[in-house]
TORKOL-4160 file (C-alpha; in steps of 0.2 Angstrom, whole numbers, padded with zeros to 4 digits, m for minus):
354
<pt num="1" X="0403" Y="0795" Z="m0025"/>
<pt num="2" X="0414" Y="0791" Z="m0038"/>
<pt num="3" X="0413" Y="0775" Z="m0048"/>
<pt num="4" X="0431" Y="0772" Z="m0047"/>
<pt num="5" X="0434" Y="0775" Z="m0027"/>
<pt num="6" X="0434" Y="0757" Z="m0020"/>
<pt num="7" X="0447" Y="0749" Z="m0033"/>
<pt num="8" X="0452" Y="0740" Z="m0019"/>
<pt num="9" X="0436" Y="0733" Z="m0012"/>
<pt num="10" X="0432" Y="0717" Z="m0007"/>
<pt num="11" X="0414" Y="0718" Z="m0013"/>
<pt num="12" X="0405" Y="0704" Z="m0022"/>
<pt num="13" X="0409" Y="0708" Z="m0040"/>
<pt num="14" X="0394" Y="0708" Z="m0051"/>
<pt num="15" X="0396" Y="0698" Z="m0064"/>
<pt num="16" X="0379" Y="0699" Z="m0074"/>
<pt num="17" X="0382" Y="0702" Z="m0091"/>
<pt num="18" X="0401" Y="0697" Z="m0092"/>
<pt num="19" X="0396" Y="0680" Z="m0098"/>
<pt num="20" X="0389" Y="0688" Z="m0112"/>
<pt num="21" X="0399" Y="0685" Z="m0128"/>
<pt num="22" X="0403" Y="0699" Z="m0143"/>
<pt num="23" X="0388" Y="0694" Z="m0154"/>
<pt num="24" X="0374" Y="0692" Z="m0142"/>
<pt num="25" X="0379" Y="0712" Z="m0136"/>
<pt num="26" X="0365" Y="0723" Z="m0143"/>
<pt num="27" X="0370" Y="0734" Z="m0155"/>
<pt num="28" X="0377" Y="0752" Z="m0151"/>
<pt num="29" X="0363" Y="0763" Z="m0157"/>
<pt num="30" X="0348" Y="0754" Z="m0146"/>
<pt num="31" X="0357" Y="0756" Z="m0129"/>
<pt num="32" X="0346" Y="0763" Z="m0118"/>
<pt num="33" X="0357" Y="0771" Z="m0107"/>
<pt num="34" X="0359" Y="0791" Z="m0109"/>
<pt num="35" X="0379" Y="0794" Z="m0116"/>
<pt num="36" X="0391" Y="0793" Z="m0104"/>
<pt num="37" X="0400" Y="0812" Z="m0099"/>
<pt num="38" X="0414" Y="0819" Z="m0107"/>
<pt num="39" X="0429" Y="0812" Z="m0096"/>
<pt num="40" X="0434" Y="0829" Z="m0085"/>
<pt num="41" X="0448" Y="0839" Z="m0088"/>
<pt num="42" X="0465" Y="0835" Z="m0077"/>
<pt num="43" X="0466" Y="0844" Z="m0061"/>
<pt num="44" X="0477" Y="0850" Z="m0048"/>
<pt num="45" X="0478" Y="0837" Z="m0034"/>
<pt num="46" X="0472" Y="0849" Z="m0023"/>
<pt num="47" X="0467" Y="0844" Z="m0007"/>
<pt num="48" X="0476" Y="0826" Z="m0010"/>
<pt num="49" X="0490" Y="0819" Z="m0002"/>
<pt num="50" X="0504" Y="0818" Z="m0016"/>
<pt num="51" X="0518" Y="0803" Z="m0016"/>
<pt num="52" X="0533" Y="0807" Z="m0010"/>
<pt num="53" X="0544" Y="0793" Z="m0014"/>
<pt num="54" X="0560" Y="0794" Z="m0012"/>
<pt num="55" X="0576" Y="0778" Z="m0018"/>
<pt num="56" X="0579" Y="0769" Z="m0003"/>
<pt num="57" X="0589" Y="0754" Z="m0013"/>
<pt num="58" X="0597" Y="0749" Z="m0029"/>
<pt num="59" X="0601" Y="0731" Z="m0031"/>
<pt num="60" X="0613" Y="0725" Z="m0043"/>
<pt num="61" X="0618" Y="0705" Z="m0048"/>
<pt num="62" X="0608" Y="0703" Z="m0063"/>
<pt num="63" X="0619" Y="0704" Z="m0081"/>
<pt num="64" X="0607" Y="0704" Z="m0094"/>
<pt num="65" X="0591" Y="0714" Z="m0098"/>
<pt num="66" X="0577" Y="0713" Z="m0082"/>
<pt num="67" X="0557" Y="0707" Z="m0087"/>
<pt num="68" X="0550" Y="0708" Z="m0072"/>
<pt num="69" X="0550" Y="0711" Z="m0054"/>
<pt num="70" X="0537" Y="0706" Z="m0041"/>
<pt num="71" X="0532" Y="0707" Z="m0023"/>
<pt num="72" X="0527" Y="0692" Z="m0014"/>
<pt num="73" X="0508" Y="0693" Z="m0008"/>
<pt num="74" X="0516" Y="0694" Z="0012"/>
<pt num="75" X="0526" Y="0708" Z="0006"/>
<pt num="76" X="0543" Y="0698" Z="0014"/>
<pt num="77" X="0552" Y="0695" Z="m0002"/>
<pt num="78" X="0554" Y="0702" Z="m0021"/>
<pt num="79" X="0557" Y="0693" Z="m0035"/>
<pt num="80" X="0566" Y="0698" Z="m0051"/>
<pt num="81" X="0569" Y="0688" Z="m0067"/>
<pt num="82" X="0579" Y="0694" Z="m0084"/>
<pt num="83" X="0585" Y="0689" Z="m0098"/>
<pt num="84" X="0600" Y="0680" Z="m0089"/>
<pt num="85" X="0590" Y="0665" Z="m0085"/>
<pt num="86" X="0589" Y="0667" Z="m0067"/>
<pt num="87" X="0577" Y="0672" Z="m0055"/>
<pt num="88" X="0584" Y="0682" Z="m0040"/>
<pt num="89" X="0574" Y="0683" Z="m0022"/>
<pt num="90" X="0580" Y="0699" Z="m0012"/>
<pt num="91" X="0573" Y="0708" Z="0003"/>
<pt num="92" X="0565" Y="0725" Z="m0001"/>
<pt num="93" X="0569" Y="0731" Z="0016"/>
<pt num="94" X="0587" Y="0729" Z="0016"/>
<pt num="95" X="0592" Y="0726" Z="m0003"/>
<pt num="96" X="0602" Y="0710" Z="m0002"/>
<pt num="97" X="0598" Y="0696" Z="m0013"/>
<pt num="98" X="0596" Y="0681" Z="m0003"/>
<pt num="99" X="0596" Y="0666" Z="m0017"/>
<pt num="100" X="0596" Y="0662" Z="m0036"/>
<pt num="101" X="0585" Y="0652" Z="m0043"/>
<pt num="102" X="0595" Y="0642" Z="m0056"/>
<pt num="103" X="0587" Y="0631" Z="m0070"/>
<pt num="104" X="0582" Y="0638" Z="m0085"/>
<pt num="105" X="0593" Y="0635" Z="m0100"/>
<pt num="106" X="0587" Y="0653" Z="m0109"/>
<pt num="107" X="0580" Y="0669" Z="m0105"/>
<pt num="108" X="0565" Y="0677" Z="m0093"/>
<pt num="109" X="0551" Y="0685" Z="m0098"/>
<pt num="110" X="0539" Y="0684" Z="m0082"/>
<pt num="111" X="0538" Y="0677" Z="m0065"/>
<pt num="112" X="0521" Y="0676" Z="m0053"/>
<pt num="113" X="0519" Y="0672" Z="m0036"/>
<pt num="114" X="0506" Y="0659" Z="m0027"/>
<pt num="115" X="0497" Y="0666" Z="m0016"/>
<pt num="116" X="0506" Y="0659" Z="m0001"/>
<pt num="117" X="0520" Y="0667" Z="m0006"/>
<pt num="118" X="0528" Y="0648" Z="m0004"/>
<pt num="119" X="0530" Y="0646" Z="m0022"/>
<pt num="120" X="0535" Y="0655" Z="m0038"/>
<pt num="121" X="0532" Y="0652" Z="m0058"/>
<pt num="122" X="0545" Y="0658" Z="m0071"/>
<pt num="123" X="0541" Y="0659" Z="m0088"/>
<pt num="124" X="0557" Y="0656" Z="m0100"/>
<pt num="125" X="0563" Y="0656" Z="m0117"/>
<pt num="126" X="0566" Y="0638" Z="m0116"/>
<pt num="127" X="0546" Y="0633" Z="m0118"/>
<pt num="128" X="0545" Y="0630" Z="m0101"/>
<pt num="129" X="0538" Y="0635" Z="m0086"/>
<pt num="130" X="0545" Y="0632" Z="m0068"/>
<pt num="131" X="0537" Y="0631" Z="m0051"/>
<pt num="132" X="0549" Y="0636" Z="m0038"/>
<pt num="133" X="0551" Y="0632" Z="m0020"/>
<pt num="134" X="0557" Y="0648" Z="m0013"/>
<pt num="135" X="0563" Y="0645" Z="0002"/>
<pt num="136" X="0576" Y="0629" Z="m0004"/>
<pt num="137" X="0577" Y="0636" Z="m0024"/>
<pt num="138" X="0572" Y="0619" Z="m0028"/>
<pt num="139" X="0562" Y="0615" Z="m0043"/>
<pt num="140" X="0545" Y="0606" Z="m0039"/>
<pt num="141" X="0538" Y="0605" Z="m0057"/>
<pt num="142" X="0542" Y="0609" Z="m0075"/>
<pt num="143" X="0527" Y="0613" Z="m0085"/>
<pt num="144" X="0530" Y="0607" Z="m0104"/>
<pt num="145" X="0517" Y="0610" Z="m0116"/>
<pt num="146" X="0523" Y="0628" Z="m0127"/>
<pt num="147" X="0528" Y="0625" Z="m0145"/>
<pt num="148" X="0539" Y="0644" Z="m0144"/>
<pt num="149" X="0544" Y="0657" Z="m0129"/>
<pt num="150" X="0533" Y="0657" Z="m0115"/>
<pt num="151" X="0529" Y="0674" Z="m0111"/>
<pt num="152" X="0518" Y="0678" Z="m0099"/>
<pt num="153" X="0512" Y="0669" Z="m0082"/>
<pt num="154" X="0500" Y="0672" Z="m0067"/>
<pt num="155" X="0493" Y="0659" Z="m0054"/>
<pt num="156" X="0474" Y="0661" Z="m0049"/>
<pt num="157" X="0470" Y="0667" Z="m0029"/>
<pt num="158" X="0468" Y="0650" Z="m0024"/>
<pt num="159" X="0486" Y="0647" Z="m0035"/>
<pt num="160" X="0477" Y="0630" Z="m0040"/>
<pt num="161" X="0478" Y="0634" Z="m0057"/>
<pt num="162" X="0493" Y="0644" Z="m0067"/>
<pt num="163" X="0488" Y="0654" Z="m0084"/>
<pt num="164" X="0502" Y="0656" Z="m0095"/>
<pt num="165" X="0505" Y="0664" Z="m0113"/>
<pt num="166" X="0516" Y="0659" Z="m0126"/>
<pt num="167" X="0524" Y="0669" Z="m0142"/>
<pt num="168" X="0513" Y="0655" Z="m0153"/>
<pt num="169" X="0499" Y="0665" Z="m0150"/>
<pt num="170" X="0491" Y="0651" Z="m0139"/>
<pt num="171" X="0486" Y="0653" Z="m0118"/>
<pt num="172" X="0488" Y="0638" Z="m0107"/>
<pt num="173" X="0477" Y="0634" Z="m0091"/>
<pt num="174" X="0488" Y="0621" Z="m0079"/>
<pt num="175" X="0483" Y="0613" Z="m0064"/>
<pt num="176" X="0498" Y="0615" Z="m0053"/>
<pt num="177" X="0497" Y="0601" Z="m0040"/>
<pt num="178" X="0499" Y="0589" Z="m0056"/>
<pt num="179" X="0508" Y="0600" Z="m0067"/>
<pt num="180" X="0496" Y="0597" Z="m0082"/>
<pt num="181" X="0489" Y="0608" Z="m0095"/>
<pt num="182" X="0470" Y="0607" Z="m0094"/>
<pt num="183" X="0466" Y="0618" Z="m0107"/>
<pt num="184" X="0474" Y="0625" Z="m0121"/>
<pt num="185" X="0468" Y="0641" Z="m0130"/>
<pt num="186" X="0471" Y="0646" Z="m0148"/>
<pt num="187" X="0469" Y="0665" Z="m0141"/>
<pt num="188" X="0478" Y="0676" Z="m0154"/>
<pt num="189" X="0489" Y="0678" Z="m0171"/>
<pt num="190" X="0505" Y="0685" Z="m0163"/>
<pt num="191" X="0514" Y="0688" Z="m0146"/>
<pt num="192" X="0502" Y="0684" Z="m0131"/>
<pt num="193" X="0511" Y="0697" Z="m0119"/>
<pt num="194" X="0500" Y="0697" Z="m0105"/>
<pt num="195" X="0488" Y="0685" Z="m0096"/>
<pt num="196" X="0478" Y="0688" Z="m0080"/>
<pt num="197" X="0465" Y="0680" Z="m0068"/>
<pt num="198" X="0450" Y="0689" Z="m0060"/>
<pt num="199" X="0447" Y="0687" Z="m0044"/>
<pt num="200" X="0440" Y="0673" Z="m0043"/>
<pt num="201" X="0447" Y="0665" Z="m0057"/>
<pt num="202" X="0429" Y="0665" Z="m0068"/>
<pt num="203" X="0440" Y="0674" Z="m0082"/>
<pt num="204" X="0455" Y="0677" Z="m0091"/>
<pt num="205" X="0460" Y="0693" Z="m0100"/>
<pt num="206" X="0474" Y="0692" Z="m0112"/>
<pt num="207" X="0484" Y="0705" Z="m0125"/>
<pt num="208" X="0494" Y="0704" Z="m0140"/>
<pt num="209" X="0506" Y="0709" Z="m0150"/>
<pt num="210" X="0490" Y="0706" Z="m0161"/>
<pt num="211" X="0484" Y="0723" Z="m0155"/>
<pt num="212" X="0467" Y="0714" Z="m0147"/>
<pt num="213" X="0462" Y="0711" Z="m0129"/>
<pt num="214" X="0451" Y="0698" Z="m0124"/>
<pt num="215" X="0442" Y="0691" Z="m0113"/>
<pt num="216" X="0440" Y="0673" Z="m0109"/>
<pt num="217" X="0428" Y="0660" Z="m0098"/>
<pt num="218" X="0440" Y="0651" Z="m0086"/>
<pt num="219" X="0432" Y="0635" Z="m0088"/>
<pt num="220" X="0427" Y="0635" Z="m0104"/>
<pt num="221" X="0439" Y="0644" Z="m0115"/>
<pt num="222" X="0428" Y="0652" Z="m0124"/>
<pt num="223" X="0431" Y="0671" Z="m0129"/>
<pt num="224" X="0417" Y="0684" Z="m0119"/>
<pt num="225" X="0423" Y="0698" Z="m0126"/>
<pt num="226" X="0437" Y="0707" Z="m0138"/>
<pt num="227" X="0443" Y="0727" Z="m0134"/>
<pt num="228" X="0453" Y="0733" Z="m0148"/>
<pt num="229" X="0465" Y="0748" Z="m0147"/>
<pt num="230" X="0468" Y="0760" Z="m0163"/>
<pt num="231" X="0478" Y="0754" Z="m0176"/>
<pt num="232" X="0493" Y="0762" Z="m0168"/>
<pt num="233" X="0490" Y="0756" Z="m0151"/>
<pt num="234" X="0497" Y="0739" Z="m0149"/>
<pt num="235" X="0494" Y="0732" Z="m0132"/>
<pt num="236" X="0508" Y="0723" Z="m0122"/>
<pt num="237" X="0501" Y="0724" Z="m0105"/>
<pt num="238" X="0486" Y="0720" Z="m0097"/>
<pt num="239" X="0478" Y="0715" Z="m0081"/>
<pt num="240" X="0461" Y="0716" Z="m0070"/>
<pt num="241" X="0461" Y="0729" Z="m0055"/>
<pt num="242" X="0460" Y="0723" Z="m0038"/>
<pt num="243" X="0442" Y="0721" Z="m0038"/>
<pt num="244" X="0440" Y="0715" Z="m0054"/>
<pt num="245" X="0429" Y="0728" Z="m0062"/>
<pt num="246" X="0441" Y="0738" Z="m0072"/>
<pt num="247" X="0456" Y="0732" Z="m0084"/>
<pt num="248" X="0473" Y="0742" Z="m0086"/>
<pt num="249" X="0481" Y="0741" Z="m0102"/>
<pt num="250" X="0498" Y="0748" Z="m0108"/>
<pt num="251" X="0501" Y="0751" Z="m0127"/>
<pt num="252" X="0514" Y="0759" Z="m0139"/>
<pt num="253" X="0505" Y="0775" Z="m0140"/>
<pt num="254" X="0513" Y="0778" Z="m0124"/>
<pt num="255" X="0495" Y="0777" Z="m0116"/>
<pt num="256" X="0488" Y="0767" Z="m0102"/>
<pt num="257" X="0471" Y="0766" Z="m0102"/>
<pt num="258" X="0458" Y="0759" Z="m0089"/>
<pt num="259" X="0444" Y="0752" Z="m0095"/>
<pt num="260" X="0425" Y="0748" Z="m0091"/>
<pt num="261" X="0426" Y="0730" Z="m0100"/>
<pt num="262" X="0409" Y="0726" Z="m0099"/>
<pt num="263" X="0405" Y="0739" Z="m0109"/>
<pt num="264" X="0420" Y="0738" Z="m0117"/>
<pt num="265" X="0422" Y="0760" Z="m0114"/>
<pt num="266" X="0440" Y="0764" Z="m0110"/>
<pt num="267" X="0437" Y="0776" Z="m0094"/>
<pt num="268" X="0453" Y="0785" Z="m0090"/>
<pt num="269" X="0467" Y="0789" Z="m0102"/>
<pt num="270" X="0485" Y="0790" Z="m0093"/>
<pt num="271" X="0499" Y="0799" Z="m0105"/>
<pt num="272" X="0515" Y="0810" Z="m0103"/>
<pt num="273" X="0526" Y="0795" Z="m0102"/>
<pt num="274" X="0535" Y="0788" Z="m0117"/>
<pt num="275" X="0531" Y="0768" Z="m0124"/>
<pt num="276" X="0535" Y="0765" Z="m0141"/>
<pt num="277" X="0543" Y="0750" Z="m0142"/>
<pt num="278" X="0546" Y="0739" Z="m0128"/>
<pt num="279" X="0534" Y="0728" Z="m0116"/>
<pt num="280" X="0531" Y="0740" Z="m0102"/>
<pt num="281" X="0520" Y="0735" Z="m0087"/>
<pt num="282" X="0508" Y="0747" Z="m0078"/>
<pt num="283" X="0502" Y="0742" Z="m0059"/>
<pt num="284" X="0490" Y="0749" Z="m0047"/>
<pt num="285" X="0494" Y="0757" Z="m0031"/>
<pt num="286" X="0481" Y="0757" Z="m0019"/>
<pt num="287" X="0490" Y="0756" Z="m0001"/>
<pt num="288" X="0490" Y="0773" Z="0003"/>
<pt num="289" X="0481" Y="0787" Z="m0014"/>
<pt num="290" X="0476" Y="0778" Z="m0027"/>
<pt num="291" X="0489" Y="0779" Z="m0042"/>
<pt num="292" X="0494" Y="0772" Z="m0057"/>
<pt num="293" X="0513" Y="0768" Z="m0061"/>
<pt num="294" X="0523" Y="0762" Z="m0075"/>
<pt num="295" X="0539" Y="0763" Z="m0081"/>
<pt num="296" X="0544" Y="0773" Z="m0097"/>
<pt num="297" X="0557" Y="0772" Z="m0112"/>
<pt num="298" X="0566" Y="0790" Z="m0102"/>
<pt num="299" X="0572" Y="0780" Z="m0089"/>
<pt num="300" X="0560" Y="0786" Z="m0078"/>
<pt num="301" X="0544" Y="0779" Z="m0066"/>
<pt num="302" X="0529" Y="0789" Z="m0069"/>
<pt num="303" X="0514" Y="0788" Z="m0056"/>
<pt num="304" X="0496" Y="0796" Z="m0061"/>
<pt num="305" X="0483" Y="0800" Z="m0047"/>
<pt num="306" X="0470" Y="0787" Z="m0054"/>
<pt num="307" X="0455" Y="0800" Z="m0055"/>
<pt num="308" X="0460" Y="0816" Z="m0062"/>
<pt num="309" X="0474" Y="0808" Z="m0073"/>
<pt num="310" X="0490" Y="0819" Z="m0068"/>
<pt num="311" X="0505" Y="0814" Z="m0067"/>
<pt num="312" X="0510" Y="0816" Z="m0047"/>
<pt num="313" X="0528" Y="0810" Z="m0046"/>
<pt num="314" X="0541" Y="0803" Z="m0057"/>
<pt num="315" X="0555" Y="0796" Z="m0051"/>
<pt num="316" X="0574" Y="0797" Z="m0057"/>
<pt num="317" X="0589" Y="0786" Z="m0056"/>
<pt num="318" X="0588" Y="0773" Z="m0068"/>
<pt num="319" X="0601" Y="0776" Z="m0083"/>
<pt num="320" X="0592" Y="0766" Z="m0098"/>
<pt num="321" X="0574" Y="0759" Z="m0100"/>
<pt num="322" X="0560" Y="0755" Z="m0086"/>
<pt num="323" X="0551" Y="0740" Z="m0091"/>
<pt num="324" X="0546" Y="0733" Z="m0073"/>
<pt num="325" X="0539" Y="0739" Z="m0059"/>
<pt num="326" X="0527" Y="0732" Z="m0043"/>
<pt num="327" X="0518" Y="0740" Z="m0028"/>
<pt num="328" X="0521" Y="0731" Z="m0013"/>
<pt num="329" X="0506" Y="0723" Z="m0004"/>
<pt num="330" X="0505" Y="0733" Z="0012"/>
<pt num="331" X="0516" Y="0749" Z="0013"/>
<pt num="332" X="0520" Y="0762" Z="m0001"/>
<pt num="333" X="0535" Y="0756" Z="m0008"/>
<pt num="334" X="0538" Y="0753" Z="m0026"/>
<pt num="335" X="0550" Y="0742" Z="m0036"/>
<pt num="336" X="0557" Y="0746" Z="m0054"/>
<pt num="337" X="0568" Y="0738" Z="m0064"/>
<pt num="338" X="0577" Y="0742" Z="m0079"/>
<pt num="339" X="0587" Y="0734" Z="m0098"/>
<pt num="340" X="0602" Y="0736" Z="m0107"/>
<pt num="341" X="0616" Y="0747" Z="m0098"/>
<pt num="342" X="0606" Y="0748" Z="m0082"/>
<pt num="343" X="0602" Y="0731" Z="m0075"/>
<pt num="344" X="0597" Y="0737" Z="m0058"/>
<pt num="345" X="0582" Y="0738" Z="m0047"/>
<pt num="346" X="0576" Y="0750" Z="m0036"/>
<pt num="347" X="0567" Y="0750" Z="m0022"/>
<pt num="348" X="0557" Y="0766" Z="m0017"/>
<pt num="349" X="0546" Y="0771" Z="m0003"/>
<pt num="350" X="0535" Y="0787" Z="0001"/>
<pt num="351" X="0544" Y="0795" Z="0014"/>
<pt num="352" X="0525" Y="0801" Z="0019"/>
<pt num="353" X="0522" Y="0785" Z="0026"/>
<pt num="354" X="0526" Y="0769" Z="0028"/>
């Protein structure tokens, strides 16, 4: 059976090992296990159900370049922020937008949602970071504590706890119920473009502008592990799979990689998409195949088959750059989002199924 099969499991991760930090690893040469196999060579999806999305709706309302779009964990709502300083709720299934959220006095980068799917956390230019009430647009708290932009921002699965990152180069661990920062980490020399929970919230992995991914102890701060790309490889995106065992990281070699990061091999390489220059996020798929989608600086979604590493769809409409796109929680549909002369977002769904 294929290592890579049950991305979606709910098994216990095993965590042996990942407490281990850089310079305690044993050095390369006195591994005892035998080398891994050369990664197979793509092949035809044959005997696999390809996607079969199709544009069921494109929403329209935001007037400066989106940063993100997100599902909420009930799948009822999504969520869009951009650089226009609000964050707009719609309904996937029918494409209207049913409220703005109003408050930040400069732009979006990111937006996460609790788990509940109750409340929502905006990242902003402005330094700060909000926590939403959905349903009544009200603001409950405004996290203060970023010197420059906040970038980034994710809640743990028991959304006690919010991560964020900031363009100083530092993360940020907050409790929510009090809106405090509990730990402050000096995590990287440029840009933190991405932060992301495990689990259950025993680790952080982060990127940079820095070029460097690293991982991180929750309670401790301390830094478990560092994966560097190549020297023209910056990362921008990266997060932990659904069961935790694998990280997916986007970079400007227009590659996404998925890698084994306890021992720090990258496993899979996805290319054919083009991501030179902008923060472009990558998600998994894993309600009906198992696929891997990211926008693209053509204007396009691309989706991988997650084993072999062929493209299996790629879907048109957009008119300038893809920078955003989610999977919702239960049925194959896809949201993407785009910058500059687009501004839209479009919904998909794989006409194969719902």
């Amino acid at each position: 059976m294929n290592h890579l099969d049950n991305l979606g499991d709910s098994t216990t991760d095993d965590e042996q090992g990942s407490q281990t930090t850089e310079d305690e690893m044993p050095p390369r040469q006195a591994a005892a296990a035998p080398p891994p196999p050369p990664p197979p060579a793509p092949a035809p999806s044959t005997g696999r159900e390809r996607p079969r999305y199709e544009l069921r709706h494109t929403m329209r309302g935001h007037t400066d370049s989106i940063s993100a779009v997100k599902f909420s964990p009930d799948g009822t709502l999504l969520a869009s922020c951009a650089n226009d300083r609000v964050v707009k709720i719609w309904s996937p299934f029918t494409g209207e937008l049913i409220r703005n959220l109003n408050g930040h006095t400069k732009g979006l980068s990111d937006i996460a949602w609790s788990s509940d799917s109750v409340h929502l956390a905006s990242a902003s230019d402005d330094t700060t970071i909000r926590i939403w009430e959905v349903d009544t647009g009200l603001t409950l708290k405004t996290l203060k504590g970023h010197s420059s932009y906040v970038f980034c921002v994710n809640y743990n699965n028991a959304s006690n706890l919010l991560v964020s990152g900031g363009c100083e180069g530092e993360i940020r661990i907050w409790n929510v119920e009090k809106g405090k920062c509990v730990k402050k980490i000096l995590a990287h020399l440029d840009y933190v473009t991405a932060v992301h929970f495990n689990r259950d919230a025993s680790l952080i992995v982060s990127c940079s502008l820095d070029g460097l991914i690293r991982i991180w102890n929750t309670n401790n701060g301390q830094c478990l592990k560092t994966l560097a790309e190549s020297h023209d490889a910056i990362c921008q995106h990266v997060q932990f799979s659904p069961n935790s065992k694998y990280i997916l990281s986007t970079a400007h070699d227009s590659a996404i990689r998925l890698w084994d990061y306890q021992t720090s091999r990258c496993l899979k390489t996805y290319v054919g998409h083009t991501n030179q220059k902008y923060c472009i996020a990558a998600c998994f798929s894993v309600t009906g195949g198992k696929w891997i989608i990211s926008g693209s600086e053509d204007n396009k979604v691309y989706l991988w088959d997650l084993q072999s590493r062929e493209i299996v769809q790629t879907l048109e409409g957009h008119t300038d750059v893809v920078v955003a796109v989610a999977t919702h929680p239960q049925q194959n549909m896809i949201a993407s989002g785009s910058i500059g002369s687009d501004l839209t977002i479009r919904i998909w769904a794989d006409r194969g199924g719902s």
